[in-house]
C-alpha positions as CSV (number, residue, x, y, z in Angstrom):
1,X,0.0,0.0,0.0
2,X,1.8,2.9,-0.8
3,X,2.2,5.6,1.7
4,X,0.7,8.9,1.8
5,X,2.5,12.2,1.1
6,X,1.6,15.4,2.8
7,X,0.6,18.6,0.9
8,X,3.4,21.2,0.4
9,X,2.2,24.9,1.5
10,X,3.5,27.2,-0.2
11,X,4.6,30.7,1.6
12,X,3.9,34.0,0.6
13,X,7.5,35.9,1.0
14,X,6.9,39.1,3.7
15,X,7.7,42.4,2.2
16,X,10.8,44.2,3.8
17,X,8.9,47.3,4.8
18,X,6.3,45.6,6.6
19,X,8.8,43.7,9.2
20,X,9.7,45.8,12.2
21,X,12.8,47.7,11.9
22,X,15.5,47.4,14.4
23,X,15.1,49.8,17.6
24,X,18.9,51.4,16.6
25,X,17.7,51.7,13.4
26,X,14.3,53.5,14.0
27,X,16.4,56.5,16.5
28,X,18.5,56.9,13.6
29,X,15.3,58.1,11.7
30,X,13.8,60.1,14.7
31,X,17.1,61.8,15.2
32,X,17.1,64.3,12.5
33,X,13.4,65.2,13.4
34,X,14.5,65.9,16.6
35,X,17.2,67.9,15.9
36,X,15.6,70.0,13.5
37,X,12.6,71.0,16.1
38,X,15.0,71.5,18.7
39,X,16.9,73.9,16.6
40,X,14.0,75.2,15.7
41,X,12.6,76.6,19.3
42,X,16.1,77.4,20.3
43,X,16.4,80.0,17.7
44,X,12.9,80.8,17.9
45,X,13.3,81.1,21.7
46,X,17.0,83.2,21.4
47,X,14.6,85.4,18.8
48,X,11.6,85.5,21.5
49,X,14.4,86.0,24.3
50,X,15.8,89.1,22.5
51,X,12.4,90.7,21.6
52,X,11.3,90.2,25.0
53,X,14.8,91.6,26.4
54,X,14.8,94.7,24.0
55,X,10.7,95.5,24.7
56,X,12.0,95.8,28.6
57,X,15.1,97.4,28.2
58,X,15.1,99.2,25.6
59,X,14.1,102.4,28.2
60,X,16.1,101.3,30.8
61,X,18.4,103.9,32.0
62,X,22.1,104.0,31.9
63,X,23.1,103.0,35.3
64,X,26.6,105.1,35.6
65,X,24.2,107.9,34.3
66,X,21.6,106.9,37.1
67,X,24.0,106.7,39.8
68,X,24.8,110.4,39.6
69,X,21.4,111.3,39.2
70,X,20.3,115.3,40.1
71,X,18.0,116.0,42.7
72,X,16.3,118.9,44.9
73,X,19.2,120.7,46.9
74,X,18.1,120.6,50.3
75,X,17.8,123.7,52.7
76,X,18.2,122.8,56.6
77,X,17.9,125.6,58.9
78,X,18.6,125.2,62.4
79,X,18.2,128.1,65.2
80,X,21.0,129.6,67.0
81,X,21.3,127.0,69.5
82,X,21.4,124.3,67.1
83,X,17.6,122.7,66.8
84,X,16.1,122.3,63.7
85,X,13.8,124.1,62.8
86,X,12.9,123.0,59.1
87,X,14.2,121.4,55.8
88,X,13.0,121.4,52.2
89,X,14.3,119.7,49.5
90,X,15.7,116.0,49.1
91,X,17.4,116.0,52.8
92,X,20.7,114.0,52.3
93,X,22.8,113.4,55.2
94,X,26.3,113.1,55.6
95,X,27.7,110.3,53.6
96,X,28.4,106.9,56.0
97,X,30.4,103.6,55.5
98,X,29.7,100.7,57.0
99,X,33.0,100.8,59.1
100,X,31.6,103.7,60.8
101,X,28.2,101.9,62.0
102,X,27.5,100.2,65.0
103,X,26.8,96.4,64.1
104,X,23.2,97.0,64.6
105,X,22.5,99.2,61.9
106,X,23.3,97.6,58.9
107,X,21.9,94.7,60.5
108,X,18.4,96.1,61.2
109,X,17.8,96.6,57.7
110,X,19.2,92.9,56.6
111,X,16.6,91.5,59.4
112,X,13.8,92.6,58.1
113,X,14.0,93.5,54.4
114,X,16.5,91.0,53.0
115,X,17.7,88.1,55.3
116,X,19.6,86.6,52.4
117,X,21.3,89.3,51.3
118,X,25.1,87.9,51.6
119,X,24.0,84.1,49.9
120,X,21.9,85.8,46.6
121,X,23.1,87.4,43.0
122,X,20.0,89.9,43.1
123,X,17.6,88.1,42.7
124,X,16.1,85.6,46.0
125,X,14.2,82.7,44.5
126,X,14.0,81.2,48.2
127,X,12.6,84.6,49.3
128,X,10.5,85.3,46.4
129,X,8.8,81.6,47.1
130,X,8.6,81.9,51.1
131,X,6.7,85.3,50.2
132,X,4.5,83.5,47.8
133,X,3.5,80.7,50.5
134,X,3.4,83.5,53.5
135,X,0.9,85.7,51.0
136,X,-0.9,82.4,50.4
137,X,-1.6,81.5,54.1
138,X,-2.3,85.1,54.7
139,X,-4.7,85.5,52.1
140,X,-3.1,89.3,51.5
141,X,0.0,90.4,51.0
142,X,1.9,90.0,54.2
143,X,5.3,89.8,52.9
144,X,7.3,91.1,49.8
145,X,9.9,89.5,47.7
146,X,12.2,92.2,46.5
147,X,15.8,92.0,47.9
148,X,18.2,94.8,48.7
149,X,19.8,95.3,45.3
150,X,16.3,95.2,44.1
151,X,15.3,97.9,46.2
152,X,18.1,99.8,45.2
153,X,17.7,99.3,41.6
154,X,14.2,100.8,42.2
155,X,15.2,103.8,44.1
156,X,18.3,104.6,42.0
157,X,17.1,104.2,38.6
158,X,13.3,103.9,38.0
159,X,9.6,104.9,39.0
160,X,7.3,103.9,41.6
161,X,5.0,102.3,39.1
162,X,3.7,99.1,39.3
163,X,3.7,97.0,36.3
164,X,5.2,93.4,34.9
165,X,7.7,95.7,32.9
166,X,8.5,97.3,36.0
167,X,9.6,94.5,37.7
168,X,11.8,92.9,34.9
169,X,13.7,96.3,34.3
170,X,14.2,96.0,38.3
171,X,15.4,92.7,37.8
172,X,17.9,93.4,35.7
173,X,19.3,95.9,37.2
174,X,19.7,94.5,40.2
175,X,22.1,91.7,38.5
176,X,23.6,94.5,36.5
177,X,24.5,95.8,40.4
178,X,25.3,92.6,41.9
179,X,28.2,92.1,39.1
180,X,29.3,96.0,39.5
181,X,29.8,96.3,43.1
182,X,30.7,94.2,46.2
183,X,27.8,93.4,48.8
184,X,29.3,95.5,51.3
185,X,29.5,98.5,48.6
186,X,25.9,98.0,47.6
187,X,24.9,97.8,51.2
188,X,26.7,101.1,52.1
189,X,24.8,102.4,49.1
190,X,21.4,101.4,50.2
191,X,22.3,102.8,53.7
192,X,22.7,106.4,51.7
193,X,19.9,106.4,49.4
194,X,16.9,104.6,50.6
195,X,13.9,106.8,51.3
196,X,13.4,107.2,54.8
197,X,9.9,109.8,54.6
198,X,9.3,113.5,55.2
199,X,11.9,114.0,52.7
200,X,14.8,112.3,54.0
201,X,17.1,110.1,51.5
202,X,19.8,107.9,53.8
203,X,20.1,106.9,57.3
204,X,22.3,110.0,58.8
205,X,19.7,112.6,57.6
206,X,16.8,110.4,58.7
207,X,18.4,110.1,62.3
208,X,19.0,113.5,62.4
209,X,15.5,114.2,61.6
210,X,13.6,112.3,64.1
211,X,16.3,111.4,66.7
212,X,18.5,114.5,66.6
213,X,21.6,112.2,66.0
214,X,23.9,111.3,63.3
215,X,23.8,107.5,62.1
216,X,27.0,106.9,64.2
217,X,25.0,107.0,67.1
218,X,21.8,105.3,66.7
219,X,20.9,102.3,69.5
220,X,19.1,99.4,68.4
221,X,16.2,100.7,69.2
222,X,16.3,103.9,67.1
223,X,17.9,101.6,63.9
224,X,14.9,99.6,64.0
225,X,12.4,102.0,63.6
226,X,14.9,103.4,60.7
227,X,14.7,100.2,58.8
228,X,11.0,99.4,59.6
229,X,10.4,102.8,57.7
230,X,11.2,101.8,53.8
231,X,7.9,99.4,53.7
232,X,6.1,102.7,54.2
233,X,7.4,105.9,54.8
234,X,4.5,108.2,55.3
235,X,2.7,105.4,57.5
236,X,5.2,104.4,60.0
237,X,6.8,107.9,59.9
238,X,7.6,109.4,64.0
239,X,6.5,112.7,63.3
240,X,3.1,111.9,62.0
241,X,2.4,108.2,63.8
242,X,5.0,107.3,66.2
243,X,2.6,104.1,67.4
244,X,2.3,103.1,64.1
245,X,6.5,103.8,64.3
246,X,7.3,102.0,67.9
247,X,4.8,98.7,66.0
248,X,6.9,98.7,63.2
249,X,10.7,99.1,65.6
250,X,9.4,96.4,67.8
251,X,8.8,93.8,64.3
252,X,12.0,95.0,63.5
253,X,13.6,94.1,66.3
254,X,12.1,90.7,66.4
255,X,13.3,89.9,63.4
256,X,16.9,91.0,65.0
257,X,16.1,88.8,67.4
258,X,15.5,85.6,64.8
259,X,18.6,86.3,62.5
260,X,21.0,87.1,65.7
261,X,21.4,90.4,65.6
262,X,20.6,91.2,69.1
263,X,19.4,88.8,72.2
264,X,15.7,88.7,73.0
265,X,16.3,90.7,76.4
266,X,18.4,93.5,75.1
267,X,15.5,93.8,72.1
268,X,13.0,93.9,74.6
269,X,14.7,96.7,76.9
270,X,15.3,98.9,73.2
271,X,11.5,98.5,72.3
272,X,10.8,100.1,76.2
273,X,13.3,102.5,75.9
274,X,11.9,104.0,72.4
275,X,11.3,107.8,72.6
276,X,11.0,110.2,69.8
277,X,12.2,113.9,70.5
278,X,9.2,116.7,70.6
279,X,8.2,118.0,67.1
280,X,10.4,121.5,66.3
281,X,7.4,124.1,66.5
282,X,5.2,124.4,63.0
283,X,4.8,128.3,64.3
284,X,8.3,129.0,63.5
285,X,7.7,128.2,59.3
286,X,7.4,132.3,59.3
287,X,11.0,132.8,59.6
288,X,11.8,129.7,57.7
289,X,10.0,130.9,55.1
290,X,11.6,134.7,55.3
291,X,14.8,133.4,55.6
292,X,14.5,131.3,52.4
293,X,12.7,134.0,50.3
294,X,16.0,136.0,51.2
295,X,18.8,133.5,50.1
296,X,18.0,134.4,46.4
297,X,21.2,133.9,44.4
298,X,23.6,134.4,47.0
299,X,24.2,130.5,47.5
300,X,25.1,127.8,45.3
301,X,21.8,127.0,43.4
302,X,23.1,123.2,43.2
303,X,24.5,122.9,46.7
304,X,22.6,121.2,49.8
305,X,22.7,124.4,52.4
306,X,22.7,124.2,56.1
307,X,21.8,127.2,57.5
308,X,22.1,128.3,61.1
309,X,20.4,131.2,62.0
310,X,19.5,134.2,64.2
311,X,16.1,132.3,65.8
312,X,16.5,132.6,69.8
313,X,14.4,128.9,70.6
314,X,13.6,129.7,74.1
315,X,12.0,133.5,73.0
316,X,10.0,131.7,70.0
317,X,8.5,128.9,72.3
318,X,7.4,131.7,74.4
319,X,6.3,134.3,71.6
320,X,4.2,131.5,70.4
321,X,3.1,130.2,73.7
322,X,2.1,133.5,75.0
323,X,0.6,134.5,71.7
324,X,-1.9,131.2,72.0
325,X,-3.0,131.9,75.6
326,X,-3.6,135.3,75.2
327,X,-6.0,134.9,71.5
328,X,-7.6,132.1,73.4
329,X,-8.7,133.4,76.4
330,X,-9.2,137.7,76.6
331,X,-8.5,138.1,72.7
332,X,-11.5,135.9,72.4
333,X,-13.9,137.5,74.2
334,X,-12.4,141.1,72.3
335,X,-12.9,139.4,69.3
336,X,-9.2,139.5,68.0
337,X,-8.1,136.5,65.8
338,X,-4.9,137.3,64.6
339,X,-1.5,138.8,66.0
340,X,1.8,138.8,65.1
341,X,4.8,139.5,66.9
342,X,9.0,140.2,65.6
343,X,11.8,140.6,68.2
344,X,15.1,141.7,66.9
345,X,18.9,142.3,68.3
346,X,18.9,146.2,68.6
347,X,22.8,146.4,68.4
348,X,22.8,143.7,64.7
349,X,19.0,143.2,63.5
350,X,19.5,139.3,64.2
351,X,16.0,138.4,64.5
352,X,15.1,136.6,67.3
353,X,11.4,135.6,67.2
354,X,9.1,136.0,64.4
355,X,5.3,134.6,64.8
356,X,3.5,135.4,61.7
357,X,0.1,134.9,63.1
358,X,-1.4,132.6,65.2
359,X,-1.0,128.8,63.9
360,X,0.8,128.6,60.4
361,X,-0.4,125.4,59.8
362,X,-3.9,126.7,59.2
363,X,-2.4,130.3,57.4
364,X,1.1,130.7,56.2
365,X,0.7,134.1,55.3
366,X,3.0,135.9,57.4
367,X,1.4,138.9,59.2
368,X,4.7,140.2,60.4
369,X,6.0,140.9,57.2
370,X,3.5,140.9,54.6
371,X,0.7,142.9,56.0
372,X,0.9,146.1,56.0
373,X,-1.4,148.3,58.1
374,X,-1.6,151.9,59.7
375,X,0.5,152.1,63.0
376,X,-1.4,154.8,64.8
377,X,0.7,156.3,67.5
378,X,2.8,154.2,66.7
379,X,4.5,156.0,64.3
380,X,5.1,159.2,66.6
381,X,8.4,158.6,67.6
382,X,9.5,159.6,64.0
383,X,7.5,163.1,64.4
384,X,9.1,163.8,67.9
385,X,12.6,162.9,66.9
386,X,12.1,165.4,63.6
387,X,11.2,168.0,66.6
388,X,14.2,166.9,68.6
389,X,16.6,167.1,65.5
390,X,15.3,170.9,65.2
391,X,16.2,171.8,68.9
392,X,13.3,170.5,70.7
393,X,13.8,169.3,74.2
394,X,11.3,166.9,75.9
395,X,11.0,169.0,78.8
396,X,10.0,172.0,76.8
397,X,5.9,172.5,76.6
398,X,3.3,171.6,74.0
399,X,-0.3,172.8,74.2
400,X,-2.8,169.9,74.0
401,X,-5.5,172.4,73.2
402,X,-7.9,171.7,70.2
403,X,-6.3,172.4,67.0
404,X,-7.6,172.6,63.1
405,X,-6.1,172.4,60.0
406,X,-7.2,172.7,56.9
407,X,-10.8,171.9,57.9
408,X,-9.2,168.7,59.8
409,X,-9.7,168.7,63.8
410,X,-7.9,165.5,65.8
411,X,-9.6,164.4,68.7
412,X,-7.7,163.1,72.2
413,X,-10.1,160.4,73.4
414,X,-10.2,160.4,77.0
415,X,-7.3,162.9,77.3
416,X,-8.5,165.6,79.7
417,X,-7.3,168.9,78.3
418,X,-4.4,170.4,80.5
419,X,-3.2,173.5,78.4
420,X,0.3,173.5,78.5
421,X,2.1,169.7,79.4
422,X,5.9,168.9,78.3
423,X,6.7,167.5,75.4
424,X,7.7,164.2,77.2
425,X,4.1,164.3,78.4
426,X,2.8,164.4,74.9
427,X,4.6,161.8,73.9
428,X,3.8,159.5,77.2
429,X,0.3,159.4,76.8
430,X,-0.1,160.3,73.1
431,X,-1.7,163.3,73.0
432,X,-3.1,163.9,69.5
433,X,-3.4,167.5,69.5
434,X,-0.2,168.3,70.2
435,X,1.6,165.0,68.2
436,X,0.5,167.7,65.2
437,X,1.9,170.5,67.0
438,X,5.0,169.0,67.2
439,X,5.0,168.0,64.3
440,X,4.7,171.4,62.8
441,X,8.2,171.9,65.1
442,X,10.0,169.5,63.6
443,X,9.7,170.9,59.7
444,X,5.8,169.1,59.0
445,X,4.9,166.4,57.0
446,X,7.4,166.2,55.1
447,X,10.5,166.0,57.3
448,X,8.6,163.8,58.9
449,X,8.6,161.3,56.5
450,X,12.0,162.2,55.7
451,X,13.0,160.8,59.4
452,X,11.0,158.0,59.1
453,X,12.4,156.6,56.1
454,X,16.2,157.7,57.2
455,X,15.6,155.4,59.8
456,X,14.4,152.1,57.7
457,X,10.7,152.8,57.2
458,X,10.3,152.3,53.2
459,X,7.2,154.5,53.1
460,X,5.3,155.8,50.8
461,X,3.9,158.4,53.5
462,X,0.8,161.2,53.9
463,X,2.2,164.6,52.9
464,X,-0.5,165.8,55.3
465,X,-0.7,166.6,59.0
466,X,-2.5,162.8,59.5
467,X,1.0,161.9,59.3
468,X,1.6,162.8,62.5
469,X,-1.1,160.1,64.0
470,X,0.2,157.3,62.1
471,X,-1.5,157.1,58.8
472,X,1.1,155.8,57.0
473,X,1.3,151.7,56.2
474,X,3.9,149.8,58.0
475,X,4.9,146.2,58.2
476,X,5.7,145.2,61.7
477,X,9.0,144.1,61.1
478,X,9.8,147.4,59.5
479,X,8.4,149.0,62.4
480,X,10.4,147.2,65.3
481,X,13.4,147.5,63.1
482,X,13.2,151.0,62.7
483,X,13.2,151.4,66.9
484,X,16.0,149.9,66.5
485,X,18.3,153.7,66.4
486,X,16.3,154.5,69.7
487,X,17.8,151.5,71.7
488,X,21.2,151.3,70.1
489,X,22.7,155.1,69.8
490,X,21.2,155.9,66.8
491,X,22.8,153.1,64.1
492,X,19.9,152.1,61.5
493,X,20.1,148.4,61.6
494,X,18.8,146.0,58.1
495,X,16.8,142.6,60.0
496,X,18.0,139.6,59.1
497,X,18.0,135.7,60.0
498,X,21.2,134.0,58.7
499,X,24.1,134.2,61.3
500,X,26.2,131.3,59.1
501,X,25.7,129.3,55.7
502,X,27.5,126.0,54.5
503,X,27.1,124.6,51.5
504,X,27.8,120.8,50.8
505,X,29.8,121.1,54.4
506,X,31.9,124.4,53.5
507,X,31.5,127.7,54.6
508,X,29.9,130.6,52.4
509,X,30.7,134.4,53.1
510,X,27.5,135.8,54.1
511,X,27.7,139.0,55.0
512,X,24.8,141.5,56.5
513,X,24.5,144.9,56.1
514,X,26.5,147.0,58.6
515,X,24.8,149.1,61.4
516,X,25.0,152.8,60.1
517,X,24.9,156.5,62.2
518,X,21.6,157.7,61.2
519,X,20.8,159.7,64.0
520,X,23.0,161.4,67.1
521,X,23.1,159.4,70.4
522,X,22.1,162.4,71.9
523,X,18.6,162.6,69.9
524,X,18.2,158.1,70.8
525,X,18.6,158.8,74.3
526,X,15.8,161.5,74.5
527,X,13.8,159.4,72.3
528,X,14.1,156.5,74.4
529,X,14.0,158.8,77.7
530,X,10.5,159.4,76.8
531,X,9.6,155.8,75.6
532,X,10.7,155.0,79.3
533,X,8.3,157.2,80.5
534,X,4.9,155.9,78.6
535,X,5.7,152.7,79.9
536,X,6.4,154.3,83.5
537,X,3.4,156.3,83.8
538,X,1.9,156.6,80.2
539,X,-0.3,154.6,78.1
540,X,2.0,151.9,78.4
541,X,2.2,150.8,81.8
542,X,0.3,147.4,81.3
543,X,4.1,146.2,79.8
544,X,6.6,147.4,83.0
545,X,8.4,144.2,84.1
546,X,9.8,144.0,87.3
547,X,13.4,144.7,87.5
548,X,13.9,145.3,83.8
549,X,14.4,148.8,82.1
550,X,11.4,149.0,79.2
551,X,10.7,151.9,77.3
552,X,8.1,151.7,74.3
553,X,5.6,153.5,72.4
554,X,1.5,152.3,72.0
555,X,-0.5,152.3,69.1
556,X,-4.3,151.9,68.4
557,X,-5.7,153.1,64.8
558,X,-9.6,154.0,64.4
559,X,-12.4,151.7,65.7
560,X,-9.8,149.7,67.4
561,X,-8.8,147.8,63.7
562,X,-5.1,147.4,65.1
563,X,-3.2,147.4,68.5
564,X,0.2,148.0,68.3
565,X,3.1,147.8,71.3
566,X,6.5,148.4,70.0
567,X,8.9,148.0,73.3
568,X,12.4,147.8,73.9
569,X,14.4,146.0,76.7
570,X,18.2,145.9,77.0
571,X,19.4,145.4,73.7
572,X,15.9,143.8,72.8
573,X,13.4,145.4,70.7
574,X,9.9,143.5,70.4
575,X,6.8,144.6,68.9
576,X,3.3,143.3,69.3
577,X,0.5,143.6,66.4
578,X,-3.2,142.8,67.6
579,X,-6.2,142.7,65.0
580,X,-8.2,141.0,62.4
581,X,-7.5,139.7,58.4
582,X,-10.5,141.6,58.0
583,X,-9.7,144.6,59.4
584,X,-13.0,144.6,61.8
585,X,-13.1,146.5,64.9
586,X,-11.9,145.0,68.1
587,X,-13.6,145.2,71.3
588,X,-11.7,148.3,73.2
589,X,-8.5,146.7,72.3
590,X,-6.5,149.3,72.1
591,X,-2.2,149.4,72.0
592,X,-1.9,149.9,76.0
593,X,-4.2,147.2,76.4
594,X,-3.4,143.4,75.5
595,X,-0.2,144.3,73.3
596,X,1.5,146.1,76.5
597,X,0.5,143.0,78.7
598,X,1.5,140.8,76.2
599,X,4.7,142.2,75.9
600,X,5.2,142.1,79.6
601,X,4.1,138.1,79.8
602,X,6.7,137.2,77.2
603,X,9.6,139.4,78.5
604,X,9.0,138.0,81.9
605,X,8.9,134.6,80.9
606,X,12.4,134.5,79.5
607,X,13.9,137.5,81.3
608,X,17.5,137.3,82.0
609,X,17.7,136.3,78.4
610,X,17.8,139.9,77.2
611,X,19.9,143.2,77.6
């Protein structure tokens, strides 16, 4: 039987392409793809890269530009002993190094602005995430990012604006000043630039501000509020919060506490021992503002100026003092508002207190040297020295009977007619009627007015016999400065309010206006022989002090408008102006009245002080 044979199959061959290729084989292929797209986005990247770095930088400024950037010059004036009494400006203090700080300083800042200072390039990823995770928590912003450099960056070269574009140009200058300067340079930098509030720029002139110190000499305690300022400067400023300021130190100092800088018990004893120095008085922004309007173009128009000048503090807190009692209290119920009050050096014109009205905060205008308003009797000194400079004599007699001229009759208020009285009588308890006879003695109106403006009074002034009451319009400075002859032995004396000026830390020739003979000392001593007596037994009696020589003269124009009292004491000469913006009548206030007795409070609250 033969055997069986099994079928053949026959096998379709597998094409090449459809087997699998070899994994070596297939990365060979994918290679080239790859390349290609990675080329691709790098150059598209390098292209996005420099679009994107030329859109924020393209503005930026030049940083070596930047660095000596122009700003306000600053003015600081401080009164004779020293205090300050205002700046204006970008106040810059001295320049510091680090070497020169305590330890605490520097470190205050680090604590709570930029702990990482010394381990970043500029920029603080670590920080800048913390922030992010501290915000989160919060649910506000609690916490900032920014380091030091970027800080710096910010306050060197660019605006406050907030903005994405902002933020990258501060970025990249703060890596532009990480690779220019050390850490301890950019640090020292910071230390002299950061904004510190009320117009400060740097640690020393922010310590000298608000402590009265330089830098050198900060504690702990005083650092801390320094550095707790830059987060807000108008909101944790001394002068306008200090609880906000002494909440802010005492973060501060815990921080100090957390990075080392100080141990917890010596923070804790700085945070009790926190004090901020009284305010300088607002009051005294008249003679700031005097003094400034005078510099002019006598001082370096580029230069920060330190200017120390004439302002006696002790006679200013009392001028201000004593001018706030009295307004409150009688002025009130006379219905006077305002008053102003100038007291100069009789022997120089240093001023030495200057209120401008009664608060400056709520008028600036400055009533002592911008207002000008009738004197009254005032003014008769200058018609009874033009009688003396003829050969009058104060013991020679006057008649106080009526008189008329020209149709024009002055009256004597409550003068009881006598006849025939001395001259020195006349004058002591201003005498109308015969003011105009005296007058007449001296050469009239006209040499008068010659007198008065010989001695400093700028004029213009009545070519009529009303000159001889006090018609003419006076400033009050003007007016006490022209006394001035009558106290001295007859020198004519030009006010002023700068005793020294530095600029940038060297000293600028200033000089003032030398005293000049105007008069005889024979002629002053008779004047101020009967100034003595109307404050012995004149209208002027309400201003004798106790133990001090005061001679002076009254004033009070019609309906009581102004009350004037222009005294002198030892080489002092102060004068008093009483009234309203409005020019309304006063209540029976009359020169004699609460100008005298002002006088007399603020002589005898710093007496010993004069002469």
């Amino acid at each position: 039987m033969p055997r069986a044979v099994a079928p053949r199959v026959r096998r379709t061959p597998v094409a090449a392409s459809a087997r699998p290729a070899p994994p070596a084989r297939t990365r060979r292929r994918l290679a080239p793809r790859l390349l290609r797209w990675s080329l691709f986005v790098i150059v598209w990247g390098l292209v996005a890269g420099f679009v994107g770095l030329v859109f924020f930088a393209w503005d930026l400024p030049r940083p070596e530009d930047a660095l000596g950037t122009t700003r306000r010059p600053s003015v600081t004036m401080v009164a004779a002993d020293g205090a300050l009494l205002s700046t204006s400006g970008d106040l810059y203090g001295e320049t510091v190094r680090l070497r020169d700080l305590p330890v605490h300083v520097p470190a205050a800042f680090i604590a709570i602005e930029d702990r990482r200072f010394y381990d970043h390039m500029g920029l603080d990823l670590i920080g800048l995430i913390r922030a992010m995770v501290v915000n989160a928590t919060a649910g506000r912003v609690v916490q900032g990012g920014s380091t030091l450099s970027q800080q710096l960056a910010k306050n060197l070269f660019l605006t406050p604006e907030r903005s994405l574009r902002r933020k990258v140009q501060e970025a990249l200058l703060a890596l532009w000043l990480e690779q220019r300067f050390t850490k301890d340079e950019l640090l020292t930098i910071y230390l002299n630039r950061v904004y510190l509030g009320a117009g400060t720029f740097g640690i020393d002139a922010a310590a000298r501000l608000y402590f009265g110190v330089p830098a050198r000499r900060l504690t702990p305690g005083q650092a801390a509020v320094l550095a707790g300022l830059p987060k807000a400067p108008s909101r944790y400023n001394p002068r306008v919060n200090p609880t906000a300021a002494v909440d802010r130190a005492i973060e501060v100092l815990g921080a100090m506490v957390e990075t080392g800088a100080l141990p917890p018990a010596a923070a804790m004893a700085e945070a009790e021992r926190l004090y901020f120095p009284p305010v300088p008085s607002r009051d005294a922004g008249w003679f700031a503002d005097w003094v400034r309007d005078g510099i002019g173009d006598r001082a370096p128009p580029t230069s920060d100026l330190l200017l120390r000048t004439t302002l006696d503090s002790r006679l200013q807190a009392a001028v201000e003092a004593r001018l706030e009692a009295l307004l409150s209290a009688q002025g009130r119920a006379a219905g006077v508002a305002q008053g102003a009050v100038v007291a100069i050096d009789a022997g120089t014109g240093a001023v030495r207190a200057m209120a401008g009205g009664r608060d400056y905060r709520a008028s600036p205008f400055n009533r002592a040297t911008q207002a000008r308003r009738q004197p009254g009797s005032a003014f008769k000194p200058f018609v009874y020295l033009a009688a003396i400079e003829a050969g009058a004599r104060p013991e020679d007699a006057v008649s106080d009977a009526p008189i008329t001229l020209g149709g024009w009759s002055p009256g004597n208020g409550n003068w009881r007619m006598r006849g025939e009285i001395t001259i020195e009588d006349a004058f002591a308890h201003s005498v109308n009627t015969a003011a105009v006879r005296v007058m007449q003695r001296g050469g009239g109106s006209r040499a008068v007015g010659a007198v008065a403006q010989r001695l400093g009074l700028p004029g213009p002034f009545p070519r009529d016999a009303s000159i001889a009451l006090g018609t003419a319009e006076v400033t009050l400075l003007d007016l006490v400065a022209a006394y001035a002859p009558f106290a001295n032995g007859g020198r004519r004396i030009a006010p002023f309010g700068i005793a020294e000026v530095r600029a940038e830390g060297r000293p600028i020739a200033w000089l003032q206006r030398a005293p000049a003979q105007v008069i005889t000392s024979d002629a002053a001593e008779a004047m101020r022989r009967m100034m003595a007596a109307t404050v012995s037994r004149g209208t002027g009696r309400a201003a004798a002090v106790a133990g001090i020589a005061v001679a002076g003269k009254t004033g009070t124009t019609q309906d009581n408008r102004d009350a004037w009292f222009i005294g002198i004491a030892g080489g002092l000469v102060m004068g008093i102006w009483l009234g309203n913006d409005d020019a309304t009548p006063m209540d029976g206030v009359a020169g004699g009245g609460l100008p005298a007795r002002l006088f007399r409070d603020i002589l005898g609250s710093v007496r010993g002080r004069t002469g």
